[in-house]
N, C-alpha and C positions, 0 to 999 in steps of 0.2 A: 371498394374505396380506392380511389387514385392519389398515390403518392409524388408528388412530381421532387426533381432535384435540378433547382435552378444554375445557371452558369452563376459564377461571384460577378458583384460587375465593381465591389469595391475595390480602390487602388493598392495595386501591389499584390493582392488578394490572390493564391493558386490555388488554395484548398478546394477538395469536394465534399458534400456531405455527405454523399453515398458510393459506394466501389462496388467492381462487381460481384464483389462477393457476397456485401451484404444488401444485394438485390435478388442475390438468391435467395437468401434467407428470408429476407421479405416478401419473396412469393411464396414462400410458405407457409409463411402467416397468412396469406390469402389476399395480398395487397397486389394492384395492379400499379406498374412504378414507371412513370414519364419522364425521362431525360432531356433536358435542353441540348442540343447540338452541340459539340465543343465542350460543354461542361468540366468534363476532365482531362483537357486535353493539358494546362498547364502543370498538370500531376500524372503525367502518362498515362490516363487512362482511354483508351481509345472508344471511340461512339460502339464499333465495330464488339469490343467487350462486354458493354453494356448489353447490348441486342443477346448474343449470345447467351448474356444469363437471365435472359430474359424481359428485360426490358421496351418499348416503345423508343422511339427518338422525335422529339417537338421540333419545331423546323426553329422557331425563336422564343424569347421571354414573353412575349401576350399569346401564344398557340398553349403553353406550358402551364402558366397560372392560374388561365382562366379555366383550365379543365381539372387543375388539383384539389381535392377535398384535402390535403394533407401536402404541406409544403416542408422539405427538411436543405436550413441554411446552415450557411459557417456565423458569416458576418453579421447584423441591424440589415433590415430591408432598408437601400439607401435610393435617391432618384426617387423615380415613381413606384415603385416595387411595393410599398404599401399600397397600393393606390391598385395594382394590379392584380390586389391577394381577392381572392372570387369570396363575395359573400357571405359569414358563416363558415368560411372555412378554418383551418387549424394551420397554423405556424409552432414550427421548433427551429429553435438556433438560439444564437447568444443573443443575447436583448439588451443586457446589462437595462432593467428600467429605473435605477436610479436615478442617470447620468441620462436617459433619453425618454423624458417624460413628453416629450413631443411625439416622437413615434409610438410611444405606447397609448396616447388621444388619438392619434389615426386611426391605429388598428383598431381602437376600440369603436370608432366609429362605421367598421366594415363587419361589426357582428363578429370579429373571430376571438378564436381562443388560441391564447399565444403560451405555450412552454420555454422558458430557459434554460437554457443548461448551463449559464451561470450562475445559477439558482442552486443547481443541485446541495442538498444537503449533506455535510463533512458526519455521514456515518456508518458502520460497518457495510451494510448492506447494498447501498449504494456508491462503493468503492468502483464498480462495474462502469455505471454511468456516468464516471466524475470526470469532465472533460477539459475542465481548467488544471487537474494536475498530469492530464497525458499532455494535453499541452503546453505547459509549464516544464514541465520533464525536456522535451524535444527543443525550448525556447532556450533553458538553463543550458543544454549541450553547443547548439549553433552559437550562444555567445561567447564562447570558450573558442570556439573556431574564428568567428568573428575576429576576435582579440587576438588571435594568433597568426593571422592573416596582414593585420598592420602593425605588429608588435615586431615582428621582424629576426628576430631571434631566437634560441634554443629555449622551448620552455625546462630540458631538466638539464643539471648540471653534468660538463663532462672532463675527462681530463685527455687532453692531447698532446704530442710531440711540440707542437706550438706554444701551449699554455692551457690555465684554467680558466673551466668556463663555469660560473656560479649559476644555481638555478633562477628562476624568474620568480621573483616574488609577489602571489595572488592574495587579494583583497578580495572579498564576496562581503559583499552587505545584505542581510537579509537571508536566512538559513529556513526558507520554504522549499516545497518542490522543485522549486526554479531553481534556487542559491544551491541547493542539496548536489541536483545535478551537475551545475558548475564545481562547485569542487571536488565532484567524481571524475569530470572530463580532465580539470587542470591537475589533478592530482596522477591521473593515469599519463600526461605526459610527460612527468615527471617536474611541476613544481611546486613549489613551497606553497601551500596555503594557508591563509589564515583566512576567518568565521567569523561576523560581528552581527548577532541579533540582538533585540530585547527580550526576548522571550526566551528565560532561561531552560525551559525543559528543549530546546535548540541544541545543548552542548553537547549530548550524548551521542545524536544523528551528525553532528560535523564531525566526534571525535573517532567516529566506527569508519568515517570515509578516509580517515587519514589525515583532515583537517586539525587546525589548532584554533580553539574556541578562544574571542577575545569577550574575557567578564564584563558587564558594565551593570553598574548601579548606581538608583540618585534617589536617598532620601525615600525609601520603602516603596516609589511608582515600577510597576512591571507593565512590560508591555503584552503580559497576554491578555490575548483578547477573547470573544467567542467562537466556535467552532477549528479551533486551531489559528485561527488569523492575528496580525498584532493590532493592537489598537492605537488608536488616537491620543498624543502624549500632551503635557503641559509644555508651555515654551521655553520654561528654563531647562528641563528636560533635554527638551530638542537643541537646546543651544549649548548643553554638555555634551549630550549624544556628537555636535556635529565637530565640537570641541578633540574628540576622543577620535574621532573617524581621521580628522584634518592630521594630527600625529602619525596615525596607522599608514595614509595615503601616502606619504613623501617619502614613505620607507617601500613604498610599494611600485612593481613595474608596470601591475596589469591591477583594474578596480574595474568588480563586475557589479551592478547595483541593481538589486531584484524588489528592494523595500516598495510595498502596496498595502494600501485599503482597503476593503472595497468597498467601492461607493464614496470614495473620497479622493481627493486630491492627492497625487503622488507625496509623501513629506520632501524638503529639500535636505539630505543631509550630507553632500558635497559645496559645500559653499566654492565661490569663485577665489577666495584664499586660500584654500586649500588643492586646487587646481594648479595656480599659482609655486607652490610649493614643492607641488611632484617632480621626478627630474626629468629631463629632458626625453621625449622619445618613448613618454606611458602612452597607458590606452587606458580609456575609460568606456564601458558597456554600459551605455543606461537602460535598461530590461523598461524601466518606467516612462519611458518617452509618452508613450501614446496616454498619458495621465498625469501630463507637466512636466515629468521629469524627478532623477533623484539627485541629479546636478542643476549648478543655477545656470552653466555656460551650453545644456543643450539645447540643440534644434533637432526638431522634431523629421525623423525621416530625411537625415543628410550627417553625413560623417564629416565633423570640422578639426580645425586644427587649431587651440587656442591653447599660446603662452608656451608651444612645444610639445602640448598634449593631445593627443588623437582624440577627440569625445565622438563615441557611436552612439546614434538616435534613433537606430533604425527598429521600425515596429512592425516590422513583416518576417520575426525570425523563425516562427514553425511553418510560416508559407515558402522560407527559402530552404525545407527539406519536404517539399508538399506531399512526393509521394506517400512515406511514412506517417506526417502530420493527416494525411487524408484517412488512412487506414485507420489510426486510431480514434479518430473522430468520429470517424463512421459508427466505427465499434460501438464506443458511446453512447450514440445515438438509437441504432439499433436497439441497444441491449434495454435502454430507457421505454423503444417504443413497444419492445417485446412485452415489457413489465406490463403496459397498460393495451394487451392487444391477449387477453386470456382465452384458453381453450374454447370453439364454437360459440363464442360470445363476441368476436371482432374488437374494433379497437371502443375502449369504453375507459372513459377518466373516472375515477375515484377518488374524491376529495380526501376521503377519511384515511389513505394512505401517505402518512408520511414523505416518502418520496412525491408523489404525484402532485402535494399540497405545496411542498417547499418549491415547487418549478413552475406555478402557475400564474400567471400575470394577470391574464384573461378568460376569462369563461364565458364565451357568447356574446364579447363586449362590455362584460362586467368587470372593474378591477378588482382583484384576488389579491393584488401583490401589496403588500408584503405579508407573509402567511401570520399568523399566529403564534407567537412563541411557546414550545413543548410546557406543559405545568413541570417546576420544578421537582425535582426526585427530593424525596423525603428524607428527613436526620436521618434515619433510623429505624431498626424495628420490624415489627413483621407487617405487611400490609394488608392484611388481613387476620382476623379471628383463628386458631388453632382449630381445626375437623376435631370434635369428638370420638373417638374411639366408638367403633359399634359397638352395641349392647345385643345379650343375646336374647331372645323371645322371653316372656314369659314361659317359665316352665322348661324351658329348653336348655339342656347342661352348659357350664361353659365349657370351650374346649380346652383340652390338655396341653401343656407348654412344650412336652415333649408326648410324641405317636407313639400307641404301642409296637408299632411295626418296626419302628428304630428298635426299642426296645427287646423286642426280639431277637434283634438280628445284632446285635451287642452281646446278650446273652449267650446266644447259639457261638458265636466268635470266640468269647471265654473257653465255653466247652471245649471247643474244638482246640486250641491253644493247650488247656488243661490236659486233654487228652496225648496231644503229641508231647508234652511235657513226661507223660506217666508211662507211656506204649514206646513210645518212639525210641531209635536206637539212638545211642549219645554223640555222631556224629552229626544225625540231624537236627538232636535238640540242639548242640552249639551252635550249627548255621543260622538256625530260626533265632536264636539268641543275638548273634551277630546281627542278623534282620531287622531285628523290633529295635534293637537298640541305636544302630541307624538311623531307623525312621524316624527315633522319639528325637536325639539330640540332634541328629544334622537337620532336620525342618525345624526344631525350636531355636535353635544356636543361628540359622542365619532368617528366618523369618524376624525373627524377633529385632532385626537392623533398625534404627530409626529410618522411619519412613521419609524424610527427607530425602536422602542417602541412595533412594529406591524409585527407578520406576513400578508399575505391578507386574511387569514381564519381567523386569527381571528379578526381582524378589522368588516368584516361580523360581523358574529357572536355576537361580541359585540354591535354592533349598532344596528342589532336585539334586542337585550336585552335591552340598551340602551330606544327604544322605550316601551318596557312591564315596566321600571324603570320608567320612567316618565309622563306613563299612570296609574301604580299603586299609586303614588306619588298623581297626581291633581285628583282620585279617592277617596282617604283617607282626601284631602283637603274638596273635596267638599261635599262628602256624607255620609261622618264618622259621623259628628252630625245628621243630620237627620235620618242616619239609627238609630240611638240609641233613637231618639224623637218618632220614626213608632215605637221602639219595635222589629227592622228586625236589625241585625248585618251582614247579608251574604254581603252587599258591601264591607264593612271594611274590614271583613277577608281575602275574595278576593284580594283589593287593596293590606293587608298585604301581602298575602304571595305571590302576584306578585312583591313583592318589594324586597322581601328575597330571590329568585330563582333567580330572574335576575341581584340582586347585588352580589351573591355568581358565578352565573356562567362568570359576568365581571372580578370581581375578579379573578378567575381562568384564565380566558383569560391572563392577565396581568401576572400571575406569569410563566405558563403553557411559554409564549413568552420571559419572561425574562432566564426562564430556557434555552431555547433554544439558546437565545443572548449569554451568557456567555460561550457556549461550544466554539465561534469565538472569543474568548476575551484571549488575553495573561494573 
């Protein structure tokens, strides 16, 4: 099966789908992979790379399509590029088919089956494949650069021979991957930021970055929505929400605005008064351009300067770090197509998987999208019937709750016990005294901790120790004066420093746990 990886030919556009690394990878899988000429050459990758790990090179876009059973894009196939896709072939890239119900009647009408990967479903397992938030991650970081770029000034505060200089005060709207990022980048250059989602489980992830979460509430509406994302508000809502932001803004130098839908229209929650407002010489990032925008005064794909204030529009920000943005895309992609390319079985979709179902538009020219939504998880309870307990044969005994072989060997253990009690000389009965009584109180005295308090290593561990504590303990009781009566100190010091290794290393146990408790602790 041939995989081809087309040059982008949309505007702005650097990214590759494929690197050469995971051209390797995908000859492993058993796939033979077509590169268009130049492909990666706005992401440094060179033809000359590709070969190397294996790859073909197509001389152009009709040499490359029409020979791909399997196409892997960044961008929508845009121009004629639908028109170029062979037959029954397969398409992966972002599709978004919402917003582009036209391109998705094309391909549908070329017999293929189209994958998204802005489909990917927000759940554990498909954390691998989820290319909206590596992309988001790298988009949140460039607009921190961005901003810092036309903002002109120190973002942390400093003090010099001259005078002070106050830090730069950041705005972030919108606490997703993207906003998250943003206030990791502006926080590491040292300034202020503050956090403004609806989506109150937002304030824990701002407040661990170093961020300061701004609250907001209106009349019991939240903006969570499904899968993590926030949802669609009422307008008196939106018209508090923009009420509450327009305050935050004027006090603000730099306003990064990450707030999205999906599948929807950017919301506007910078109004052009509240632009108005800001002082002289901000910057505003609108992350949301390429989806109207989260200001009213942006243009889409052009940096303006209105009423004093820089507004960024620009929607090419993971293709202005492409190397990087390529690499992790690829990953992505790969790791998506590896899911559906199982052992001496080649590449084969499966509906009934979860992942494979949430990314599927088309199948053979049939529309799939929009998947089915998962049945909701039940109140409560067990989901199934309790297993009966086997029963034993007729006739056949039941078995015993305890083995006679334990049983034995308990008994035999008394004896021998009893015996050294009765034979034994009285230096060794006290040792073995010293022994058992160890073992009974220092495993029960530190076993018995609330299990909170404990991971299971160190519960061991400790109750190990526990036992050398309380055998060094009735050692320094009993033989401390005598050994100093004989003229011989080696019990003592023994006892001692069994008492000081095994209280230091309980000690440690305890903190070493609590350390670990508290990274789960709000």
């Amino acid at each position: 099966m041939k995989v081809g990886i087309p040059k982008e030919i949309y505007p702005h556009e650097r990214r590759v789908a494929a690197t050469p690394d995971t051209v390797q990878k995908m000859k492993k899988l058993g796939y033979d992979v077509v590169v268009e000429s130049g492909a990666g050459d706005a992401s440094n990758f060179a033809d000359g790379a590709y070969v190397e790990a294996g790859a073909t090179i197509a001389p152009d876009a009709a040499a490359l399509w029409g020979q791909a059973d399997l196409v892997l894009k960044v961008r929508p196939p845009v121009g004629n590029e639908a028109d170029l896709l062979k037959e029954g072939a397969t398409l992966i890239g972002f599709i978004w088919p919402a917003q582009n119900k036209d391109l998705v009647t094309r391909l549908a009408a070329r017999k293929a089956t189209v994958l998204a990967m802005d489909a990917v479903p927000r759940i554990t397992r498909a954390q691998r494949m989820d290319a909206l938030s590596a992309m988001a991650n790298i988009a949140g970081y460039r607009a921190v650069i961005e901003a810092a770029n036309s903002f002109g000034r120190f973002f942390g505060g400093q003090v010099t021979a001259a005078g002070r200089m106050k830090p730069a005060q950041v705005l972030v709207l919108g606490a997703g991957v993207a906003g998250l990022a943003a206030v990791a980048a502006a926080r590491a250059l040292g300034a202020q930021v503050r956090a403004f989602d609806t989506r109150p489980a937002a304030r824990e992830q701002v407040e661990s970055l170093g961020g300061t979460f701004i609250p907001f509430e209106f009349q019991g509406e939240s903006g969570e929505g499904a899968g993590g994302y926030a949802k669609e508000m009422s307008d008196a809502y939106l018209a508090a929400e923009q009420a509450l932001i327009a305050q935050h803004a004027k006090q603000s130098d730099i306003v990064i605005s990450t707030a999205l839908i999906p599948g929807k229209p950017a919301p506007q929650l910078i109004t052009s008064g509240a632009v108005v407002a800001m002082p002289h010489g901000s910057v505003i990032v609108d992350m949301a351009a390429e989806q109207g925008g989260n200001c009213a005064l942006t243009e889409r794909d052009r940096v303006v300067e209105k009423f004093g204030v820089t507004i960024i529009g620009l929607t090419d920000l993971p293709s202005r770090m492409a190397h990087q943005s390529s690499e992790l895309y690829a990953a992505t992609v790969f790791n998506l197509l590896k899911e559906m390319t199982p052992p001496e079985k080649g590449f084969t979709l499966n509906v009934d998987d979860e992942i494979q179902r949430g990314v599927l538009v088309l199948k053979d020219g049939e529309l799939m999208w929009p998947p089915p939504k998962p049945p909701a998880p039940r109140a409560g309870g067990p989901t199934a019937p309790p297993k009966p307990e086997p029963r034993p044969a007729h006739g056949a005994p039941a078995p015993a709750k305890s083995s006679l072989g334990a049983r034995l060997a308990l008994a035999a253990l008394a004896v021998v016990f009893a015996a050294a009690g009765i034979f034994g000389p009285p230096e060794f009965v006290q040792h073995l005294t010293v022994f058992l009584l160890a073992c009974v109180v220092g495993w029960h005295v530190i076993w018995n901790v609330t299990p909170a308090l404990h991971t299971p290593l160190m519960s061991v561990t400790n109750a190990i120790s526990g036992i050398i504590l309380i055998g060094g303990m009735v050692v320094l009781l009993a033989s401390g004066v005598r050994a100093f009566e004989s003229g011989g100190a080696g019990a003592l010091v023994l006892g001692g420093v069994a008492i000081l290794v095994a209280s230091i290393n309980v000690a440690g146990g305890f903190l070493v746990t609590q350390r670990m408790l508290r990274m789960f602790r709000k």
